[in-house]
N, C-alpha and C positions, 0 to 999 in steps of 0.2 A: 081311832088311829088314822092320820092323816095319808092318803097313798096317792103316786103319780105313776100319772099312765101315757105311754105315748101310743101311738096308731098313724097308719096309712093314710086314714081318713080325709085327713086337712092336705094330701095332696091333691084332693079330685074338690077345688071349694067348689059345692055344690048347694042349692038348696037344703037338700034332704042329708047333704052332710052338716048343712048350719044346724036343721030343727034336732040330727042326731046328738050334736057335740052338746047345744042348747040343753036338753032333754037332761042330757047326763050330768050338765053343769047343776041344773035347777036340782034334781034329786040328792046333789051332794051341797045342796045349798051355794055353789060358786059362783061369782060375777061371771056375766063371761060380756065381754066386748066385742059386738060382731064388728071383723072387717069387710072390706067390699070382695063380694062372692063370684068369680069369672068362671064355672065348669069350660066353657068353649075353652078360652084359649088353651087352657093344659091337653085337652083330646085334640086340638087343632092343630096345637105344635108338631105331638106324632104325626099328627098324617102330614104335615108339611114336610117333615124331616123325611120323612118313607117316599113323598114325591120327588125331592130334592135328590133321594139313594137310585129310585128308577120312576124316571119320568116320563115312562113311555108304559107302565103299568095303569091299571084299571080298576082292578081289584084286590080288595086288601081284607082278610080274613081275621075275624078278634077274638082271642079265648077268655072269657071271663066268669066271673059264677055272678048268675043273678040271683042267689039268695045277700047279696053286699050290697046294702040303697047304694054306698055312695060308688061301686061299680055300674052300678042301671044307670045312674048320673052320668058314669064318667063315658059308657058307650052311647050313651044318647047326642054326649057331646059329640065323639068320634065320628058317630051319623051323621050331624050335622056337619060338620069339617066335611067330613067326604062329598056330601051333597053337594056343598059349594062348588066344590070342585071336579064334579063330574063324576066322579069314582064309586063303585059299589060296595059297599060294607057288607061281610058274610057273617051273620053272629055264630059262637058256637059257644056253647054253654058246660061246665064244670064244676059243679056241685060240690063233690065230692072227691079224692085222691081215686076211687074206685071209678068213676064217669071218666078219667083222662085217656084212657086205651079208645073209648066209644069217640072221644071228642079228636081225637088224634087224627083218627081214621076219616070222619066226616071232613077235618082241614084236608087231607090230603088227598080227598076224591075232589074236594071243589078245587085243589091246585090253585092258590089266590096268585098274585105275583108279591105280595108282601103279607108279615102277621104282626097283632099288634098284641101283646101277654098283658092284663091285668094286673094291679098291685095286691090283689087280694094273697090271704096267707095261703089259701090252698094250693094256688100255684105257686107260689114262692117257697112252698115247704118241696115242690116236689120242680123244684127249677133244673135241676140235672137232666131229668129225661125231659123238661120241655126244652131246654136247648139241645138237646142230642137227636130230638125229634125233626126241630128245625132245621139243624147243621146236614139231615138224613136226605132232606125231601128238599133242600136247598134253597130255603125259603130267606129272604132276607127277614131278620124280627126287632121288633122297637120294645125293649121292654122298660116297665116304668118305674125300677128299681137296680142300681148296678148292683146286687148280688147276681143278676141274672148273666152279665156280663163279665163279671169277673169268674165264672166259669164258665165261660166260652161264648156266653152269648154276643151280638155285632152292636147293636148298639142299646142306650137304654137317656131315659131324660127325667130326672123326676130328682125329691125330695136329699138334700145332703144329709145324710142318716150322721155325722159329726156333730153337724150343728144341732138337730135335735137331741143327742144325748147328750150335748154341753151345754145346753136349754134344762134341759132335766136335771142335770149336775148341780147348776146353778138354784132352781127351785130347792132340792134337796138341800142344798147350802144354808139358803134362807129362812126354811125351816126350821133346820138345827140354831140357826142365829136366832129364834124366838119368832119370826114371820108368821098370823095365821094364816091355815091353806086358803081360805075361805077369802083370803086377800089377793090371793093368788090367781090372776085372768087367767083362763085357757090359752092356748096358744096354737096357731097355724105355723106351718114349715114356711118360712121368707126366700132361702134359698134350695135354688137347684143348680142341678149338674148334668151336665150332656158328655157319658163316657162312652167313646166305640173301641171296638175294637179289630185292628187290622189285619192280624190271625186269623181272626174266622172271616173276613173280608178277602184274604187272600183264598182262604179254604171254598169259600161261596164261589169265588172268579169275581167279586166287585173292585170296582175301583169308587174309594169312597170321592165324592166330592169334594172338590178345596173349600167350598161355602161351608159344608159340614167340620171338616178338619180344623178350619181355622176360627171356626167358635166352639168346639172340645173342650171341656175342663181339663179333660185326660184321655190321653191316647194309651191303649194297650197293643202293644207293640210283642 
């Protein structure tokens, strides 16, 4: 029985996210057609957009779980971005839904001047208290999925979750037209989106920038 899967993964193109997609392709016997793999710029972006929100900060704190390759990717990139640019990266690690109280605590004794949230699921299944956590301790946060956002989080930059389910739609389509899956390349996310939000920007005391506001997909208002 032929099944389609979509995942995070293809937003951090990483090495270890090519040999993982690869991996899964070959075991299901599928072409897959690698495109050209940039990890930097997607962790680079965040930190440019979090200089851009306060540019007089230094330090910028990341919650992510490193049991995710293609998370170790995506913060090795965010190290590099920061490095560029003078700034210190604090890791703090989340395994588990049970590790976020311990991880919580650790961001808030280091007091960064910015956080950067993970796309992995475990934070994303528990994104309520990591934006209430943020909004708490007033931390400005980038995160790399607008679910995070659209419940209160400030800003987020990452993968249009439309277009890959009307990617999948259309797979499924071809399918049922007689299409085999095995015809079927893998697929990376092409587009993204930069959603903030100026509620919790008001709630924080920011004034977002106009460079930021006027390349927004969407303002939440």
């Amino acid at each position: 029985m032929p099944s389609i899967a979509r995942g995070t993964d293809g937003s951090n193109p990483s090495p270890s996210c090519k040999e993982s997609a690869t991996n899964r392709a070959k075991a299901l016997n599928l072409p897959w057609k690698v495109p050209s793999f940039v990890g930097t710029e997607f962790g680079g972006k965040w930190v440019e957009l979090l200089r851009e929100l306060a540019p007089h900060g230094t330090r910028i704190a990341t919650l992510w779980n490193p049991l995710n390759a293609a998370s170790r990717e995506l913060v090795q990139a965010v190290r590099e971005a920061c490095g560029n640019l003078g700034l210190t990266l604090l890791s703090d690690e989340a395994r588990r839904p049970i590790d976020l109280p311990a991880a919580f605590a650790a961001v808030a004794e280091q007091a960064p001047d910015a956080l950067i949230i993970d796309t992995d699921v475990v934070l994303l299944s528990n994104r309520k208290s990591i934006v209430e956590f943020a909004a708490a301790h007033d931390f400005p946060a980038m995160y790399g999925l607008r679910e995070f956002v659209d419940d209160g989080g400030l800003m987020s930059y990452g993968p249009v979750a439309f277009d890959i389910w009307r990617r999948v739609a259309g797979y499924v389509d071809k399918i049922l037209k007689g299409a085999k899956p095995a015809d079927l390349p893998v697929q990376q996310p092409t587009k993204f989106e930069l959603v903030v939000n100026l509620k919790t920007a008001k709630a924080l005391g920011l004034t977002l920038p106009q460079s930021i506001l006027a390349r927004a997909d969407e303002v939440i208002e």
